[in-house]
N, C-alpha and C positions, 0 to 999 in steps of 0.2 A: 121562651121569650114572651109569653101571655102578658110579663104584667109589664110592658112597655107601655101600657096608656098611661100608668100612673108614672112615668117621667113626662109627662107634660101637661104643665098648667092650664085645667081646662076642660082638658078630656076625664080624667079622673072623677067628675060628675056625670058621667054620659050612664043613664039607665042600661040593669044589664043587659035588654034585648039590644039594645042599640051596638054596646059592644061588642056583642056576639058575631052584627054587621058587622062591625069595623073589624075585628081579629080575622073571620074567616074571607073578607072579600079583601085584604093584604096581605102582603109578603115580606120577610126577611131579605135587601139585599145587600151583598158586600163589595165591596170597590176597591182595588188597590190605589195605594197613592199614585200622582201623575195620573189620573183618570180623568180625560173630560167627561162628569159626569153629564151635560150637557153643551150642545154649540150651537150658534148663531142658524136658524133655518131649521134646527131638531124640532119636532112635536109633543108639546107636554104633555106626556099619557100619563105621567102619575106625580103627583104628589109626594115627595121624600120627608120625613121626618128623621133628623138625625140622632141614632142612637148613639155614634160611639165617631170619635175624627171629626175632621173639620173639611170645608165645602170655601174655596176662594171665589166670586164671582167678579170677572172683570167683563171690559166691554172695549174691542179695539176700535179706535178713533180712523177714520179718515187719513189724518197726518200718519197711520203709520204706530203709535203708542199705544200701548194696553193701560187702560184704565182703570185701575181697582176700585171697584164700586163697594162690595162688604163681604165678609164671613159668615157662614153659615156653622155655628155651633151644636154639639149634642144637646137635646132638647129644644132645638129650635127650626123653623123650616124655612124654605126658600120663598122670598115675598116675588121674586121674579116669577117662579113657577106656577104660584096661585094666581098673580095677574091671567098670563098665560091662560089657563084652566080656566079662568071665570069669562074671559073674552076668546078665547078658543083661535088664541095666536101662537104660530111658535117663538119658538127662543129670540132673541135679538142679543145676547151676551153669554158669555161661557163659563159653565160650571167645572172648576180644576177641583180632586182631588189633593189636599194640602198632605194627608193623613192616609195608613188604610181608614176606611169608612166603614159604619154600618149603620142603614136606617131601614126604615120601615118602607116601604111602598105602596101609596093606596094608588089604585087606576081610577081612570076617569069616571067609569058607572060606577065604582061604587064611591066614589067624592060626588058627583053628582046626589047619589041615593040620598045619601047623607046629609047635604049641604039644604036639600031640599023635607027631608024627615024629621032634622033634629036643629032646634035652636040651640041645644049646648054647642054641638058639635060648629053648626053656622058663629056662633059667636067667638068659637076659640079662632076659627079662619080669621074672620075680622078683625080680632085683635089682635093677633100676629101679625096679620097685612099691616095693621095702621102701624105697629109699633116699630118695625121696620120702615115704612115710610118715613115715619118722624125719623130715625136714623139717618135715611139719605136725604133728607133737607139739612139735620147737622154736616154730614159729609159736604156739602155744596157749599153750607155756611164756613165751615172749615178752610176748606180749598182759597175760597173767595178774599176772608178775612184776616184770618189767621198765617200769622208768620210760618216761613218754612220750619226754621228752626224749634217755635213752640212745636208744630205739630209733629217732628222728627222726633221729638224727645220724648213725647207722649205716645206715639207709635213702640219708639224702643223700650219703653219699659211695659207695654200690651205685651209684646212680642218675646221679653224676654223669659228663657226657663232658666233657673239658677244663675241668672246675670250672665247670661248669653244669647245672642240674637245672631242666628244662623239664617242670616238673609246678605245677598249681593246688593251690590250701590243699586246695582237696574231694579232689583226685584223692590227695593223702599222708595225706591226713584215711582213704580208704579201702583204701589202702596199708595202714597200720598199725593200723585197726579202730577207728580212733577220733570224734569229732565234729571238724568242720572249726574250729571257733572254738580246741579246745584245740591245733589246729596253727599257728593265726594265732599267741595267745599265746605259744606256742612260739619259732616263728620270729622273734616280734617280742624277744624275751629274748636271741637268740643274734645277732642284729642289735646288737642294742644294747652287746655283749659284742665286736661288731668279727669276728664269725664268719662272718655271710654278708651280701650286699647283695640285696635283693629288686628286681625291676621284673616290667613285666604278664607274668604268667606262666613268669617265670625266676627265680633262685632264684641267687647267686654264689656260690660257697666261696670266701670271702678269708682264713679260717681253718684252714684244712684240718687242721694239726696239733694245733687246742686241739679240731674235730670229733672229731677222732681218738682223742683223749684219752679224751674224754665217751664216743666209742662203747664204749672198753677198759672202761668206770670199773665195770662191773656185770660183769666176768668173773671 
């Protein structure tokens, strides 16, 4: 797995001595799905880069609801974690395996090494951070502004593989921050409309282009 830097944007310009750093002070690790890769009070000792599967992060509310804050995809990393790392807090939200997983792990000295050695390397954090950031100001702007319904539709078609989305009312009820009954109703509106066909725990797009529509309709 040597040429993992060059999956991600960034690194791929890091001189060799530097990556020589990077390869031998991390690690290959793998994660079954269902894995809190991390929770609420854990101490972020490394930095994940993901190679392979997908990372859900939510954060449970007060009231009792789990809040889906974002995805962590392959070639992407965790903006919660690096927060963490650069302020030396632990976790306040949980890392779910979605997927098996595999990413890389660099630990803290050598992210420090690093962060402090190389401005490529300081530059790809940064821009990872902010880019992510900008994603949960949309997420907020979303939540706030944007109708259930656009945002359901636009959810279902992120989510679907070959026009099925193998998600529960609850699990896109905390996808989209909202209560499970207003996803029932939801769902039960665009069913009825000939847009999708529900069965236990699947979800059809038989509408794809009227979803589509609806996702556009708030831009």
């Amino acid at each position: 797995m040597l040429d993992w830097i060059e999956r991600f944007d960034g690194l791929e310009q890091l001189p060799e001595d530097i990556r020589e750093i990077l390869i031998s002070g991390s690690k290959i690790v793998n994660v079954p799905a269902g894995t809190h890769v991390f929770a609420p009070g854990d101490p972020a000792d490394n930095l994940l880069l993901l190679l392979e599967g997908s990372v859900r992060v939510q954060q449970h509310s007060d009231t009792g609801r789990d809040v889906f804050l974002y995805r962590v995809h392959a070639g992407e990393s965790c903006v919660l974690t690096t927060a963490c790392m650069l302020s030396f807090d632990n976790y306040s939200a949980d890392g779910i395996a979605e997927t098996n997983v595999s990413a890389v792990a660099i630990p803290r000295a050598t992210f420090d090494d690093l962060t402090a050695r190389s401005s490529i390397f300081r530059e790809f954090i940064f821009k990872t951070y902010s880019q992510r950031i900008m994603g949960l100001f949309k997420l907020i702007d979303d939540i706030v502004f944007r109708r259930v319904d656009v945002r359901l539709a636009a959810r279902l078609l992120e989510l679907a593989e070959n026009d099925v989305v193998r998600a529960t009312h609850q699990v896109l009820g905390t996808e989209l921050g909202t209560a499970r009954e207003v996803i029932s109703r939801t769902l039960a509106e665009f069913q009825k409309r000939g847009w999708v066909e529900q069965a236990r725990g699947e979800i059809h797009l038989v509408g794809r282009s009227a979803l589509e529509r609806m996702a556009r309709s708030a831009e």
